[in-house]
C-alpha positions as CSV (number, residue, x, y, z in Angstrom):
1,X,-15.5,-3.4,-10.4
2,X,-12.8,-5.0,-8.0
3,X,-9.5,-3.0,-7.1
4,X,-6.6,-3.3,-9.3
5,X,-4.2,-5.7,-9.2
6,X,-1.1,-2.8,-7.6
7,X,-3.9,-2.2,-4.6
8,X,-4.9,-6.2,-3.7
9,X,-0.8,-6.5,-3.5
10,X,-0.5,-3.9,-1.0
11,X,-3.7,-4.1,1.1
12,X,-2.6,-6.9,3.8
13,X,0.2,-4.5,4.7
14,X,-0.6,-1.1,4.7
15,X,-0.4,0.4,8.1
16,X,-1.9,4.2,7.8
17,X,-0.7,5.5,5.1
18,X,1.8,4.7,1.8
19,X,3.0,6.5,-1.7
20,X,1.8,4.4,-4.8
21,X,3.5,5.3,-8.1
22,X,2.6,5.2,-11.2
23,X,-1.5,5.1,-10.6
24,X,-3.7,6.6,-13.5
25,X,-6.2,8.6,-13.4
26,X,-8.2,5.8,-14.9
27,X,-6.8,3.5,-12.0
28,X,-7.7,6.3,-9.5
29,X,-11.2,6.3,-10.2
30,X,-11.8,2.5,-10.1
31,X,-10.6,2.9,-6.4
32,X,-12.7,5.7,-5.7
33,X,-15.6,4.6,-6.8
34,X,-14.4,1.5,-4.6
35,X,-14.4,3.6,-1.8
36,X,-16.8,2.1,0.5
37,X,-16.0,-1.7,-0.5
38,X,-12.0,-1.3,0.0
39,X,-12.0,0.5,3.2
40,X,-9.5,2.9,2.7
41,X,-8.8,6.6,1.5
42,X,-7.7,7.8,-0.9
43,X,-5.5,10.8,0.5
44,X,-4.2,12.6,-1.8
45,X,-3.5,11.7,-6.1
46,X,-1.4,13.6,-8.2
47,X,-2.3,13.2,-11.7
48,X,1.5,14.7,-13.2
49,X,3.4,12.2,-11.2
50,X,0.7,9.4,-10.8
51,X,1.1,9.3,-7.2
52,X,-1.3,8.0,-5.1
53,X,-1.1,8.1,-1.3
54,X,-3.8,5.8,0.3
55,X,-4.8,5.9,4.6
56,X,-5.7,2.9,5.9
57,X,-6.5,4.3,9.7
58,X,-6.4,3.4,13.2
59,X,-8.5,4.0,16.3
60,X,-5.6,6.5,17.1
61,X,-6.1,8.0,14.0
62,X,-9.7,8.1,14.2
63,X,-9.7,10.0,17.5
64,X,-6.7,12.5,16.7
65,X,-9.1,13.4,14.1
66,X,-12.6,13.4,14.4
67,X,-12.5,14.1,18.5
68,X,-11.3,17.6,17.5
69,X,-13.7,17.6,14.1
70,X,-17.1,16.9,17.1
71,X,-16.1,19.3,19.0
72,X,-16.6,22.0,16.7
73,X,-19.4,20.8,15.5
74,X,-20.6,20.9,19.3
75,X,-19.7,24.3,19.1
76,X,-21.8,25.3,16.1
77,X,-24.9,23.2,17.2
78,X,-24.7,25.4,20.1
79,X,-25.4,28.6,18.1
80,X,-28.3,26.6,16.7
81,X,-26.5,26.4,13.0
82,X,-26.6,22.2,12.7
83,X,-28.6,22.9,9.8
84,X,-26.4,25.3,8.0
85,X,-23.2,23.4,8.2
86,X,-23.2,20.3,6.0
87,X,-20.7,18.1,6.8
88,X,-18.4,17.1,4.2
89,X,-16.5,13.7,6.1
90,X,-14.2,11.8,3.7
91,X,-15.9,13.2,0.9
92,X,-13.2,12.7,-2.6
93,X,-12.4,16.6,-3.2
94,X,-11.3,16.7,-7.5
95,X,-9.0,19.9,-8.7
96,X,-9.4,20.4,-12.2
97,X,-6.2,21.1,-14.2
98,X,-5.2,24.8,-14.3
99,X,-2.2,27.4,-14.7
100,X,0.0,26.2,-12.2
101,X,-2.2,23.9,-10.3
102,X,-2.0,20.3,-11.7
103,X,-5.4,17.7,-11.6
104,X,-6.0,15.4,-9.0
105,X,-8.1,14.6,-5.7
106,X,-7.9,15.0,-1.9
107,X,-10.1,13.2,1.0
108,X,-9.3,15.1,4.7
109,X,-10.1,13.3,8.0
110,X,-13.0,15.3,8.7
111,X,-14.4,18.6,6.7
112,X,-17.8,20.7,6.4
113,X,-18.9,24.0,5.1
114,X,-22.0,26.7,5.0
115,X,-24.9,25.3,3.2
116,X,-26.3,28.4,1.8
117,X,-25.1,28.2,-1.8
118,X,-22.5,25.9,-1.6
119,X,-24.3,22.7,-3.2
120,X,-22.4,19.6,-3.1
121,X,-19.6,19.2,-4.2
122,X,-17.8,22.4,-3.8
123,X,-15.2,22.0,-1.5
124,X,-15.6,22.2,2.2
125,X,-14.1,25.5,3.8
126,X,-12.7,23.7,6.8
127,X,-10.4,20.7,6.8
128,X,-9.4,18.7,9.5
129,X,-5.7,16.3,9.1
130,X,-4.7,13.8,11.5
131,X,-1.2,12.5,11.5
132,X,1.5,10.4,13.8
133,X,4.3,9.0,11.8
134,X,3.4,11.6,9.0
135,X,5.9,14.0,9.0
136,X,4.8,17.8,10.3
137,X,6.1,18.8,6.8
138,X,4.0,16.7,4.5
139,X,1.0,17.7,6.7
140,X,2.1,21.0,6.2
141,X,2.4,21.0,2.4
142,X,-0.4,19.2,2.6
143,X,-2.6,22.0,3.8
144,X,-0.8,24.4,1.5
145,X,-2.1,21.9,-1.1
146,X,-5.8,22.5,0.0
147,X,-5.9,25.8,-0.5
148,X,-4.0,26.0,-3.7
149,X,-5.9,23.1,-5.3
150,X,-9.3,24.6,-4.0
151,X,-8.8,27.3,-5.5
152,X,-8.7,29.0,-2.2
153,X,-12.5,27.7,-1.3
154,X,-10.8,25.8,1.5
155,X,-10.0,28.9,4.2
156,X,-9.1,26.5,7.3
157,X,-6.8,23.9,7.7
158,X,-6.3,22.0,11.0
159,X,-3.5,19.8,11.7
160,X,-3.2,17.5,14.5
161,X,-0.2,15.4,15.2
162,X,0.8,13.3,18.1
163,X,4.5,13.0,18.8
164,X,4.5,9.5,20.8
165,X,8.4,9.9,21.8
166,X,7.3,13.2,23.7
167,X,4.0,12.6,24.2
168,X,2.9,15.6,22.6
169,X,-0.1,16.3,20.4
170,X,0.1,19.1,18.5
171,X,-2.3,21.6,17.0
172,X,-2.1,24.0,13.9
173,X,-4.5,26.5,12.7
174,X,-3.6,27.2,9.2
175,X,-4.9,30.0,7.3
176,X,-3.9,32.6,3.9
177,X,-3.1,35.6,4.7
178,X,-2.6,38.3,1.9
179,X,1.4,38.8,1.2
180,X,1.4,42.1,-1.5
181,X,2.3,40.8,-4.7
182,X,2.1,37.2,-3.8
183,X,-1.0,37.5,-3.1
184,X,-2.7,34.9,-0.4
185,X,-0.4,33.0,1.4
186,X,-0.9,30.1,3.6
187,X,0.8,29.4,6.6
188,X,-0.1,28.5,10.5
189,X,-1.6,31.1,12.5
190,X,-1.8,29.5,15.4
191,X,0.0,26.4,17.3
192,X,-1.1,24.6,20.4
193,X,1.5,22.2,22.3
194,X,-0.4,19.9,24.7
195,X,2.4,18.1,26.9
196,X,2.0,15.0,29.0
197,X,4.3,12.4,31.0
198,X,5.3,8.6,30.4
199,X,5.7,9.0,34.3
200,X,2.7,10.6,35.3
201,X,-0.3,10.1,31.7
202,X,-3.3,11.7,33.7
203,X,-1.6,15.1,33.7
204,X,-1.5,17.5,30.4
205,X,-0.3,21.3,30.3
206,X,-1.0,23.6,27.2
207,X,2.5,24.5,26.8
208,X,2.5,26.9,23.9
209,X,-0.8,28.9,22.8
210,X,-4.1,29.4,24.4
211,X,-7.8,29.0,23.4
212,X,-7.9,27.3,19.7
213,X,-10.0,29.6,17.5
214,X,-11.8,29.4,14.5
215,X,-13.2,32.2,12.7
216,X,-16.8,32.6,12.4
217,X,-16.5,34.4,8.9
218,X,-14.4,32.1,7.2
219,X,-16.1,29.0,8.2
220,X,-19.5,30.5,7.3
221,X,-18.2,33.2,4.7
222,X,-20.6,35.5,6.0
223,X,-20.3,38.0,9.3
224,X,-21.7,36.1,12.4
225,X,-25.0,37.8,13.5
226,X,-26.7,37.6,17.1
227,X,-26.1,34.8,19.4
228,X,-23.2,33.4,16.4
229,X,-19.2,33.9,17.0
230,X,-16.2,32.5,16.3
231,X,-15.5,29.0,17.3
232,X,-13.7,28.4,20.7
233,X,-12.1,25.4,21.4
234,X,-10.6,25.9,25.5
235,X,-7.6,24.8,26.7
236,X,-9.4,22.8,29.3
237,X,-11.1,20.9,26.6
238,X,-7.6,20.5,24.7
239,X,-6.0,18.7,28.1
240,X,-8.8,16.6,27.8
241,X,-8.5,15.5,24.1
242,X,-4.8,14.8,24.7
243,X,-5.8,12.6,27.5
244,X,-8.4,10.5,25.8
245,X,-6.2,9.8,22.2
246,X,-3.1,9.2,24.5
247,X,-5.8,6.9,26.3
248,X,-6.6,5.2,23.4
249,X,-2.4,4.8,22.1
250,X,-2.2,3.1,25.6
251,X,-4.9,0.6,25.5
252,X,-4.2,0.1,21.5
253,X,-0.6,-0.7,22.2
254,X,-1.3,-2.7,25.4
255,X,-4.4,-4.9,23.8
256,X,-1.7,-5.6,19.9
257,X,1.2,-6.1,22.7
258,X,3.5,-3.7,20.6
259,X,3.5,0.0,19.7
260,X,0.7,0.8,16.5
261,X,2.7,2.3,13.7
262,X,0.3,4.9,13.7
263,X,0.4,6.9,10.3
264,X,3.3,6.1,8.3
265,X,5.1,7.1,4.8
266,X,6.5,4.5,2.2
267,X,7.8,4.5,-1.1
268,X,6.5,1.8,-3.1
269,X,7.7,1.4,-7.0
């Protein structure tokens, strides 16, 4: 079945990523099960307001996302656990309706979780969000929304976020934490600021933060046992990341002769 009519309209000028109103659930389907043939994602889908916002990526994109998403997985190969992590990828996550939690679907850049009894397709415990002209904000309530909507199966959410104007890339570690009588809250845990200079690219500092860290128990949901630990991602690795997706935003921008937009948000009616 072919894409609706509201999609082929939009397609030849989507950048990263744009709002579609009024899409129902019905509609949503069609393009998910589409998935492979359109060459998109489908973000995130709301089913109370019918809103839809679809990613259409870019190399940038790619490597702000899945660079970081490898690495880890180097790390847990190296504990000899590839074959007790399954990863998820752009996997369509669905939320049944519920008190306070309305239906709809989510894809991350990158996600994965134990194998041991968590069949496909529970949702992953680890997510992984790219972003550039994405406000921090939607990322952030974007995160909040995975854990809400996963019923709090998802117990890590990583953002990563390049701020061209600065050249910064930013990193959050998002976790719940339980607050009392509000029970588990989300929020970031911990925030890595990677610097660089239009005058001098080859050089990046790890302003803010140290070692990126990512707890063994809550990717796994079991207590690490010998020769397992929690996953460390170095600072001199994170100089190196910046490097290689500021790289990649230099030779992008160079090879298209203008600046790519990058991740963007638009309100389309």
């Amino acid at each position: 079945m072919s894409a609706p009519p509201v999609f082929k309209l939009f397609l030849p000028f989507l950048s990263n990523s744009h709002s579609l109103l009024d899409v129902s659930p019905t509609v949503f389907k069609r393009l998910d099960d589409g998935y492979e043939r359109n060459k998109i994602r489908l973000s995130m889908y709301n089913e109370d307001c019918k809103c839809l916002i679809i990613t259409v990526p870019t190399f940038v994109h790619e490597e702000l996302g899945l660079t970081l998403y490898r690495e880890l997985l180097f790390q847990i190969y190296r504990m000899g656990l590839e074959r007790r992590w399954n990863c998820k990828g752009h996997t369509t996550f669905y939320n049944a309706r519920r008190s306070s939690v309305s239906g709809g679907a989510k894809q991350a850049d990158a996600s994965g979780g134990p194998r041991e009894g968590h069949p496909a397709p529970t949702f992953p415990t680890l997510v992984v969000e790219a972003g550039y002209s994405q406000t921090l904000a939607d990322m952030r309530g974007k995160a909040r929304a995975w854990f809400k909507d996963s019923d709090h199966n998802v117990k890590i959410a990583v953002l990563a976020k390049i701020i061209p104007a600065q050249r910064t890339l930013l990193v959050e570690r998002w976790e719940e934490r339980q607050h009392g009588e509000f029970g588990s809250v989300p929020g970031c845990q911990q925030r890595i600021t990677i610097t660089g200079s239009w005058a001098n690219p080859s050089v990046y500092q790890v302003v803010e933060s140290s070692d990126l860290i990512l707890s063994f128990r809550l990717l796994f949901l079991r207590e690490p046992r010998q020769g397992e630990a929690d996953v460390i991602i170095s600072t001199d690795w994170m100089k190196e990341y910046a490097k290689n997706v500021w790289d990649t935003w230099d030779l992008t921008n160079e090879a298209s002769g203008k600046w790519s937009e990058g991740r963007c948000s638009v309100l389309l009616s």
